[in-house]
N, C-alpha and C positions, 0 to 999 in steps of 0.2 A: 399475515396469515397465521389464524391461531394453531398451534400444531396439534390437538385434538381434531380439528376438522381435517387436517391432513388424514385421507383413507390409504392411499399406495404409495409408495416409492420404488422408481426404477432406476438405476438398477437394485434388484433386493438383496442383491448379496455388498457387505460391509467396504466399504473402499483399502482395497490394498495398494494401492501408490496415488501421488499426486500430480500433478492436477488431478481432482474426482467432480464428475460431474453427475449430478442425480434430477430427474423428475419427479413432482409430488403435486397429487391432486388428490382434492376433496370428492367424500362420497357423494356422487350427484342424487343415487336412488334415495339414501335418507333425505338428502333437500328435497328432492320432488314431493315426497310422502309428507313433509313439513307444511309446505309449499300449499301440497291439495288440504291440509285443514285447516292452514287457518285461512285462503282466502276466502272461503263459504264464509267461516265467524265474521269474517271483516267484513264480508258483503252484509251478511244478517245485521249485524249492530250499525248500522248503516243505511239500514232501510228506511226508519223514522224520521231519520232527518233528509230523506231521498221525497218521503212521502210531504216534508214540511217544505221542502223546494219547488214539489209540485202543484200544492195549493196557492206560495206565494204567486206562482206564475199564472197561475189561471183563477183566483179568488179576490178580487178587489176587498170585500168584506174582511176577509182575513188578512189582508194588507194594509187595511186600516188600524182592524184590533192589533198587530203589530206596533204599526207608527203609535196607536195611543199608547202603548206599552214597551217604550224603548227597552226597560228592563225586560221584557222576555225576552225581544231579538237579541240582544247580550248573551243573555244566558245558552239561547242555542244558537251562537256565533263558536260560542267558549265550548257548548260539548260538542258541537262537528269537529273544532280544531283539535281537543282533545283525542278523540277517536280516531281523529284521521292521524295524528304522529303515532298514539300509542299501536298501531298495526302497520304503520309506514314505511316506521323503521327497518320491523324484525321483516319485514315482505321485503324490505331494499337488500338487506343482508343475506337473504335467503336466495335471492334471484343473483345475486354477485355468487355465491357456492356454486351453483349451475357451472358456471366456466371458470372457477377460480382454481387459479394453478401458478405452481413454484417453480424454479430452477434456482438449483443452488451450485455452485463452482469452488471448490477449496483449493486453494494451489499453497504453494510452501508457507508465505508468506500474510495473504489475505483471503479472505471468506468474501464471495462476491453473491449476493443474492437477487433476481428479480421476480417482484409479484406481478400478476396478470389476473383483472375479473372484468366484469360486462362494464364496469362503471369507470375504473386505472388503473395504471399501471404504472407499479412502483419498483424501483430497484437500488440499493444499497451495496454497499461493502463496508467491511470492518477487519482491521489485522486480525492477525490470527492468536497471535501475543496478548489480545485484549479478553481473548476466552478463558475462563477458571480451569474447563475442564469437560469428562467426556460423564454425565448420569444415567445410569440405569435406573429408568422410568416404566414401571407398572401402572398401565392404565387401564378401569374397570368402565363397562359401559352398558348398555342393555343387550350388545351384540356380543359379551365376552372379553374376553382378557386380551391385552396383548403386552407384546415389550416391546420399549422402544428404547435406541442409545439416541440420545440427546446434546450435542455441543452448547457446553452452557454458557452465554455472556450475562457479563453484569448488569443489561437491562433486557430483559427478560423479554422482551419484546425482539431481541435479536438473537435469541437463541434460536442453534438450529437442528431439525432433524435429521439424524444421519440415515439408521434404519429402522423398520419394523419388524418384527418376526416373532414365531408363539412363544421362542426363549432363545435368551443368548447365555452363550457358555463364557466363563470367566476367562479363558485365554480368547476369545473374541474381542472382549470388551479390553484388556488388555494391549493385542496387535492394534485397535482404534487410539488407544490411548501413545501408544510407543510411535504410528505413524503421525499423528497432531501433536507429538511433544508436550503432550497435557499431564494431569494426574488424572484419574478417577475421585468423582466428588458426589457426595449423595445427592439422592433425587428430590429431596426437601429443599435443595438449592432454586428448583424450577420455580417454585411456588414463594420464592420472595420477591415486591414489588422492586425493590433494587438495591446492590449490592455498596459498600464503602467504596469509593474509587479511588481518596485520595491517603498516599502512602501505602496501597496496595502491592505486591509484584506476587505473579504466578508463579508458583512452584513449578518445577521443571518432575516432566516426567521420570518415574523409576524402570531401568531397563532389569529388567530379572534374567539372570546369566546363571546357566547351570553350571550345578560347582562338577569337578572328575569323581567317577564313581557313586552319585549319585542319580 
């Protein structure tokens, strides 16, 4: 589950002890609004060859100039199949958004995740030891800003979201970072396809301790 499509998290306030367990679902209204235009396009581009299915079946004449013409039938073999993947997909993917929803579980040790949509359901874990660290991630979209803290692993594909909210304050993202034993790592981390693993080790989180009289 990409975590831009991620719209809510519950609970929304930051995890203060562990085990923490959060819910995360996708905005269904943007899939729907997706959803209601392209399937009109994909009905429409789709019509000609609805209309070329229906003379085959009722048109002997044009079932002939076919056979004589193996190279057309090819040709609109190849553009149905084309048209039918190039809308197939984003329509599979869009109808999985509909009920696509996360559970994620942090406990001391490992990060335990399961996905759920219309089509499987997947569920993973990975230590916790295996993550760089916590990012503060600004993400810009047509609906506005938001922030989100980020637990980032070295295949980006297993990173995961903690929170969302309009802003987090640096002793926020700090108490995330001190209760995961992480550092804080920039949010250009998210956007690499995958990190060095081998000869790597996590820096260990810095606990900031007020000094007397200050």
């Amino acid at each position: 589950m990409r975590l831009a499509s991620v719209e809510t998290v519950f609970p929304a306030q930051l995890p203060e002890q562990l085990p923490h367990r959060s819910l995360q679902n996708s905005s269904q209204p943007a899939s729907l609004i997706k959803l209601a235009i392209m399937l009109p396009s994909a009905i429409a581009l789709l019509v000609p060859f609805l209309l070329v299915a229906e003379r085959l079946a009722n048109s002997d004449a044009f079932r002939a100039s076919l056979n004589a013409r193996p190279g057309a039938a090819i040709q609109l073999a190849i553009g149905l199949a084309f048209w039918t993947l190039l809308f197939a997909w984003p329509l599979k993917r869009l109808a999985e958004s509909l009920a696509r929803m996360r559970t994620v579980r942090i406990e001391s040790d490992r990060v335990f995740v399961s996905d759920s949509s219309l089509f499987r359901n997947q569920d993973w874990q990975a230590p916790l030891t295996d993550y760089r660290g916590v990012a503060h991630n600004v993400r810009t979209s047509l609906s506005g800003v938001r922030h989100e803290l980020v637990l980032v692993h070295p295949d980006r594909e297993r990173s995961v979201l903690l929170a969302i909210a309009p802003r987090f304050a640096q002793s926020e993202i700090d108490r995330a970072c001190n209760l995961l034993l992480c550092p804080e790592v920039p949010s250009k981390e998210l956007y690499k396809f995958r990190f060095p693993a081998i000869g790597w080790q996590r820096p260990q989180a810095v606990v900031a301790i007020p000094q007397p009289g200050l």
